[in-house]
C-alpha positions as CSV (number, residue, x, y, z in Angstrom):
1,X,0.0,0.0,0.0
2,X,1.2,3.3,-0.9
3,X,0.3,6.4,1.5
4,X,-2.8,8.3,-0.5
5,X,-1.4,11.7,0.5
6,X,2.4,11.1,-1.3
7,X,0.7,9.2,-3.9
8,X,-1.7,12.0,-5.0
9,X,1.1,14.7,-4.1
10,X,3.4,13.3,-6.6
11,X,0.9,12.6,-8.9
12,X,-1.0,16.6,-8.6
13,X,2.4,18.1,-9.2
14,X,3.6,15.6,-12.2
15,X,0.2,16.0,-13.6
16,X,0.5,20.3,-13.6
17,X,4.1,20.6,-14.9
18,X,2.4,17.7,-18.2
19,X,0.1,20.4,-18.1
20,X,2.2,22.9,-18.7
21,X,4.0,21.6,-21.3
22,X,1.0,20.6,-23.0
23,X,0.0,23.7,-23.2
24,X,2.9,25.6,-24.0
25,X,3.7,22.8,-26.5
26,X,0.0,23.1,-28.2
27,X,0.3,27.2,-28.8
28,X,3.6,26.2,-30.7
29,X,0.7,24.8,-33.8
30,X,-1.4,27.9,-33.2
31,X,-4.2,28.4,-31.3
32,X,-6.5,29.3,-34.7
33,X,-6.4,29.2,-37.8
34,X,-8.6,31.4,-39.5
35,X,-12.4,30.6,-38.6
36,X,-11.7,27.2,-37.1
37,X,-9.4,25.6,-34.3
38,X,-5.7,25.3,-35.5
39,X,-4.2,22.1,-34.5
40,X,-3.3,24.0,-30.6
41,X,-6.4,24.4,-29.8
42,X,-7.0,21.1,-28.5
43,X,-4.0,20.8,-26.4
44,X,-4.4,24.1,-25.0
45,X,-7.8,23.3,-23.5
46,X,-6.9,20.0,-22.5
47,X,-3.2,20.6,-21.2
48,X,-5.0,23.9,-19.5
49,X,-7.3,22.1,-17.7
50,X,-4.9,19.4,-16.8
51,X,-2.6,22.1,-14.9
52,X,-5.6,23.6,-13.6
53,X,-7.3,20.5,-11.6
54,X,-4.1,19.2,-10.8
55,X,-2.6,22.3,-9.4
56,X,-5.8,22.7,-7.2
57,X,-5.5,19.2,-6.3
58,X,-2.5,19.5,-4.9
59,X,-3.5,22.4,-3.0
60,X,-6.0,20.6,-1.8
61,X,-4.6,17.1,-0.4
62,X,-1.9,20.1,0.8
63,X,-4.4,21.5,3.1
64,X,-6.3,18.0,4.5
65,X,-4.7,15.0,6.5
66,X,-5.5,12.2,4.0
67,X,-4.8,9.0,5.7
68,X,-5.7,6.5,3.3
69,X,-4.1,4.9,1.3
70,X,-3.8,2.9,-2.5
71,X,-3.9,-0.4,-3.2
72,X,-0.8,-0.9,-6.1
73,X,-3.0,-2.7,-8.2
74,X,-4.7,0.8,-8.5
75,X,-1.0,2.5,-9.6
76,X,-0.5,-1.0,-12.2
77,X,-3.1,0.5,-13.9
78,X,-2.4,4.2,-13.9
79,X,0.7,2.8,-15.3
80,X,-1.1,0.6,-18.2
81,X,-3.0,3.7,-19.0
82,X,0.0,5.6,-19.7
83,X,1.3,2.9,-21.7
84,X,-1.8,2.8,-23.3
85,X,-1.9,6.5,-24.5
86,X,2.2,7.0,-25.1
87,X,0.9,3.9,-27.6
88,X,-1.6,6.2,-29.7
89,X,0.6,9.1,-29.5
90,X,2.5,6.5,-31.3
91,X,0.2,5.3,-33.4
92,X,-1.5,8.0,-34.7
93,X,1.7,9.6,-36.5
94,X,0.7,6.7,-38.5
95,X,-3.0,6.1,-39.0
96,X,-4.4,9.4,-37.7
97,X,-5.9,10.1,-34.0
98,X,-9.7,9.3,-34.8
99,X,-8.6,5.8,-36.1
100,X,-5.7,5.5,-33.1
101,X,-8.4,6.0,-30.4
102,X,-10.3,2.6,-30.8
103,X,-7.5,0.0,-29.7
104,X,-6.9,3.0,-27.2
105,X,-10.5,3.1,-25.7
106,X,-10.4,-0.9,-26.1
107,X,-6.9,-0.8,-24.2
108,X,-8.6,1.1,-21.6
109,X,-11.1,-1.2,-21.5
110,X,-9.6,-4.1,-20.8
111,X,-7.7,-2.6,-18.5
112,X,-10.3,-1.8,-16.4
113,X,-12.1,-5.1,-16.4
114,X,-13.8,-6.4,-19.9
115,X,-12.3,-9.7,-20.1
116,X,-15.1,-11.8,-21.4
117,X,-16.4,-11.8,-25.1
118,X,-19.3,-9.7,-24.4
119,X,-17.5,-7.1,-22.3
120,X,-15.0,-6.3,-25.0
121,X,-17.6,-6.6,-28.2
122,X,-19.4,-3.7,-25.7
123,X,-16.1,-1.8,-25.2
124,X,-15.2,-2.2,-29.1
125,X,-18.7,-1.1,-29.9
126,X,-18.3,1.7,-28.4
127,X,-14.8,2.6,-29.5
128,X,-15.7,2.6,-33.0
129,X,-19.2,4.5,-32.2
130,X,-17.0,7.3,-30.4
131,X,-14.3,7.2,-33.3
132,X,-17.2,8.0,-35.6
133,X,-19.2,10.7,-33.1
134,X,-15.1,12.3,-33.1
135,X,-14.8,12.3,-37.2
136,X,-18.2,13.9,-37.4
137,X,-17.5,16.4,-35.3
138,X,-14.1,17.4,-35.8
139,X,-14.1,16.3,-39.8
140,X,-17.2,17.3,-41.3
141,X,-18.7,19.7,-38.6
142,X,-15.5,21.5,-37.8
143,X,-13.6,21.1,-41.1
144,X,-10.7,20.1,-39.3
145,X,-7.8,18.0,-41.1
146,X,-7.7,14.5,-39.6
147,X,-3.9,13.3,-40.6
């Protein structure tokens, strides 16, 4: 068992500086591009909010006595998340995001309990449903280049 309050310490303040560096990383694409998003608009809100929640987080397990603490199972799969995503940063150099995100919402998935046939046909289901709700939006309704 790892103590909850150095656990979520170290986790608040890694989580703020990724933040960060999302953001400051994302403004490098632009932040728009004429009438629509440029490609830093996405990281910008995302990275922001990351640093935001994290930072207040921290402040917050700062100001309480949090005694509890988490099981390592529970850090495993923080762990295979991360593995998880650095995967579709990977992969969608490749094959593009929209098409990267269904083995990473399956990955995710499975990591967090669909093991049977009918779990992961539900979890794949709704991969490829979300990978069509994102192309939607961001490809037709946003006119935003996909690759």
């Amino acid at each position: 068992m790892i103590p909850l309050r150095t656990f979520d310490l170290g986790l608040s303040a890694i989580l703020t500086l990724l933040g960060i560096y999302i953001v400051s990383q994302g403004m490098n694409y632009g932040y728009q591009d004429g009438s629509v998003p440029a490609a830093g608009f996405f990281p910008f809100w995302i990275g922001g909010g990351l640093a935001l929640f994290s930072a207040l987080n921290f402040i917050k397990v700062l100001r309480s006595g949090l005694l509890a603490a988490v099981d390592r199972m529970e850090v495993a799969r923080v762990g295979l998340v991360s593995l998880a995503i650095g995967g579709f940063v990977v992969l969608s150099g490749f094959i593009g995001m929209i098409a990267a995100a269904v083995p990473l919402m399956v990955a995710i998935g499975v990591i967090f309990g669909a093991r049977d046939i009918r779990s992961l046909m539900a979890v794949s289901a709704v991969a490829v449903a979300m990978a069509g709700v994102l192309y939607l939006v961001f490809g037709l309704v946003l006119a935003m280049p996909l690759l």
